[in-house]
GULUMPA-258081 format. One record per residue: residue in one letter; x, y, z of N, C-alpha, C in turn. Coordinates in steps of 0.1 Angstrom, whole numbers, plus 5000, padded with zeros to 4 digits. Example, Ala and Ser with C-alpha at 12.3 -4.5 7.8 and 13.67 -1.06 7.14 Angstrom:
BEGIN
- A,5132,4943,5078,5123,4955,5078,5132,4967,5078;
- S,5128,4978,5071,5137,4989,5071,5129,5000,5079;
This chain:
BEGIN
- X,0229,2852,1356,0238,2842,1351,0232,2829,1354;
- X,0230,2817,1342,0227,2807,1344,0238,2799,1338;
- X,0235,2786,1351,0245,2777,1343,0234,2764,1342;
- X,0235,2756,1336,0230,2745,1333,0236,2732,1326;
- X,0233,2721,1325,0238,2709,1327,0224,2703,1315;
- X,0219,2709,1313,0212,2701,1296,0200,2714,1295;
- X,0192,2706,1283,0182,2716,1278,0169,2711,1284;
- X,0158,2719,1291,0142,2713,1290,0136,2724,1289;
- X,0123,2722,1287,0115,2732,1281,0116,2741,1291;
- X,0114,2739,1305,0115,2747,1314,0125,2757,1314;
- X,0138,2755,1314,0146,2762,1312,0147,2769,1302;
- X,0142,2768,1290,0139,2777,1278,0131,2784,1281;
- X,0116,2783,1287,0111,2794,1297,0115,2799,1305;
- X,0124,2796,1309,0128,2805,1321,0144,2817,1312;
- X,0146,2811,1305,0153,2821,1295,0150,2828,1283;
- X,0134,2824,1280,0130,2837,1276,0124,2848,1283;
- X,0119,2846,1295,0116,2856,1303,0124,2862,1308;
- X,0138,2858,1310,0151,2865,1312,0155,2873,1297;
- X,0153,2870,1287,0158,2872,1277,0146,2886,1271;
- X,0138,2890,1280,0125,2897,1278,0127,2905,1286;
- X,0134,2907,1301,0134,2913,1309,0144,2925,1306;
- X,0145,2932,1317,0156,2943,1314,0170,2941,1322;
- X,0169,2931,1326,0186,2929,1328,0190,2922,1318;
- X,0206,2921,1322,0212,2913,1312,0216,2902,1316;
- X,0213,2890,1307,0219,2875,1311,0227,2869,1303;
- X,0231,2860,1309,0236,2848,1296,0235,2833,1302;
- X,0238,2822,1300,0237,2812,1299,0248,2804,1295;
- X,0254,2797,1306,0264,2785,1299,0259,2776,1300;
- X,0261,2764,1293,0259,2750,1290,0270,2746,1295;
- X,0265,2738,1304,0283,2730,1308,0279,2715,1304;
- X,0289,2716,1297,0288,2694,1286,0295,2698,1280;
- X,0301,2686,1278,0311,2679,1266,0310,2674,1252;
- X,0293,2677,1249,0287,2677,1240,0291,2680,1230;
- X,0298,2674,1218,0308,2679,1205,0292,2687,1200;
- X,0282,2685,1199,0276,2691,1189,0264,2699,1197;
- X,0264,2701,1209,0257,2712,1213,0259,2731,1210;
- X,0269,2734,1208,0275,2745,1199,0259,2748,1188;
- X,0263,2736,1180,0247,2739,1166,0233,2737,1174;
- X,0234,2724,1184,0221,2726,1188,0220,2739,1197;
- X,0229,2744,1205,0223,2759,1213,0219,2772,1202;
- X,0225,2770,1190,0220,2777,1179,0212,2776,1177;
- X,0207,2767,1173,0192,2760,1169,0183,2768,1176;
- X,0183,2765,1189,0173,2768,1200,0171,2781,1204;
- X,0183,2788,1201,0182,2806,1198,0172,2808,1189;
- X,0175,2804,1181,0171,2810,1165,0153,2804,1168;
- X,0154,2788,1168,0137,2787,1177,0129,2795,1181;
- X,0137,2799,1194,0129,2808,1203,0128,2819,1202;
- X,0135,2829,1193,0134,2840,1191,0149,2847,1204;
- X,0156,2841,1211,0162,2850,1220,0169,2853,1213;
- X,0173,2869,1220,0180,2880,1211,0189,2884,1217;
- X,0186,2886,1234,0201,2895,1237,0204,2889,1251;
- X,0200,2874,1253,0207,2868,1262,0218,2858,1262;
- X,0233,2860,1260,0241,2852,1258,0242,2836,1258;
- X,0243,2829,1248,0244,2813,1255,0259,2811,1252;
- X,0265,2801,1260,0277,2799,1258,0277,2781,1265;
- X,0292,2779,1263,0294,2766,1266,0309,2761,1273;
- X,0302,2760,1284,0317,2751,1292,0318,2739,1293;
- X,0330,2736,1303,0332,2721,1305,0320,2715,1316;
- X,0320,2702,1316,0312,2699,1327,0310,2705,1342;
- X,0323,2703,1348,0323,2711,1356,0322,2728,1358;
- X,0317,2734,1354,0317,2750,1351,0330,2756,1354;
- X,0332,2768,1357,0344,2773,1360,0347,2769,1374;
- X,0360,2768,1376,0361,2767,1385,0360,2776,1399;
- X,0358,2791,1396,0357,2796,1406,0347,2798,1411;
- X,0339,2792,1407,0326,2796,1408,0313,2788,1418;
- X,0323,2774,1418,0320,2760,1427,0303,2756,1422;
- X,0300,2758,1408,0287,2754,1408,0284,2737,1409;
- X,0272,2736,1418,0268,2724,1425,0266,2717,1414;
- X,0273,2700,1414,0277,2694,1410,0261,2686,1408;
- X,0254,2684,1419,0242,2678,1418,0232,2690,1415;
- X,0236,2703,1404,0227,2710,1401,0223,2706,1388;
- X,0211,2707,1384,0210,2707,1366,0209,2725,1363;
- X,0202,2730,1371,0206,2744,1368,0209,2750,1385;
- X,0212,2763,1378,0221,2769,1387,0217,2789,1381;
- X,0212,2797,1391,0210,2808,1388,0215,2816,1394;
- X,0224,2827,1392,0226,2834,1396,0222,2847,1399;
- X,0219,2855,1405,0218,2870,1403,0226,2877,1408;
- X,0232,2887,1403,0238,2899,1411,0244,2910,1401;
- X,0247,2920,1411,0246,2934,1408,0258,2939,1416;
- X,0268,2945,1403,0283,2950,1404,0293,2941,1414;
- X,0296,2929,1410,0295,2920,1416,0292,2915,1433;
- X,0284,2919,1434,0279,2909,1448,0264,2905,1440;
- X,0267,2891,1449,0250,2880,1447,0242,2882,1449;
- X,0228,2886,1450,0223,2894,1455,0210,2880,1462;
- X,0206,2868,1450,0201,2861,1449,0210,2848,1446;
- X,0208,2834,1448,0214,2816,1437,0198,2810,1440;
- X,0200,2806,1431,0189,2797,1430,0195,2779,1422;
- X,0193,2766,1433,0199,2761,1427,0191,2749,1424;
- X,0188,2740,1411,0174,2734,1413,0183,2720,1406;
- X,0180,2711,1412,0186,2695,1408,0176,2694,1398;
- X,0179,2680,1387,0175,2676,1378,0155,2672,1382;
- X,0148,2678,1371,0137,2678,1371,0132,2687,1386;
- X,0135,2697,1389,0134,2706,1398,0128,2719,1397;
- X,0135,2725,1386,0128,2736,1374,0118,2734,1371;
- X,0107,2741,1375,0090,2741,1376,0089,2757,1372;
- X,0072,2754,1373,0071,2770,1371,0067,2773,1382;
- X,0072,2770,1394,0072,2777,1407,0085,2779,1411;
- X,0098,2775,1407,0112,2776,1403,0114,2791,1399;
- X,0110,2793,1384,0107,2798,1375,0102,2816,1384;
- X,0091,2813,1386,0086,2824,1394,0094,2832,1406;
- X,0100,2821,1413,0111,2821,1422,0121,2832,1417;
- X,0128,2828,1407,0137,2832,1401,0136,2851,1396;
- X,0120,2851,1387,0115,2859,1383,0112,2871,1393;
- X,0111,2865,1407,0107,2874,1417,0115,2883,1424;
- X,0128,2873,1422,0143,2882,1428,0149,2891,1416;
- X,0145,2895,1404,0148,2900,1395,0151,2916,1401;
- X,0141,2922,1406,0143,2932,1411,0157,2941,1421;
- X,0158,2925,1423,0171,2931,1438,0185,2933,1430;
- X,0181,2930,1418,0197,2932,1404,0194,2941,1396;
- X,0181,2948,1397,0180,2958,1385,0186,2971,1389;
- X,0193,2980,1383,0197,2991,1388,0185,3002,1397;
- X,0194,3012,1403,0182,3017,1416,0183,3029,1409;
């Protein structure tokens, strides 16, 4: 589960390699963005992602969830619900050593 706070290339790398992998993901956008709806379309259809959800909340994400306010993204991992991994990266943070980060705990969520 990723939440995010805008688009950069990085994070579109980092959601197609989730989107490539064998778990399942999805992705919310949290903004208030009247026309991000067509632009997260766009950027599916771009990229080729096929079977990783994008969706869109309010700024503040859900509330139960308490995602950090000074995050621009926000990663989750887990498996039947417990966390297994978070990964939380402020604005211009997401690198490709982020990325790899991310990529590395994939394992501890894939079924045994």
């Amino acid at each position: 589960m990723v939440f995010a706070r805008g688009t950069s290339d990085n994070l579109t790398g980092l959601v197609k390699k989730l989107d490539k992998s064998k778990v399942n993901s999805f992705v919310v956008f949290l903004s208030d963005d009247e026309d991000l709806g067509d632009k997260v379309k766009a950027l599916a259809e771009k990229e080729g992602i096929k079977k990783t959800i994008l969706t869109i909340d309010n700024v503040a994400g859900p509330k139960a969830y308490n995602v950090a306010k000074d995050a621009e993204v926000t990663v989750v991992l887990y498996n039947n619900r417990e966390v297994k991994a978070n990964h939380a990266f402020k604005k211009g943070e997401l690198n490709a050593k982020g990325i790899k980060a991310v990529l590395a705990d994939l394992p501890k969520i894939q079924s045994q």
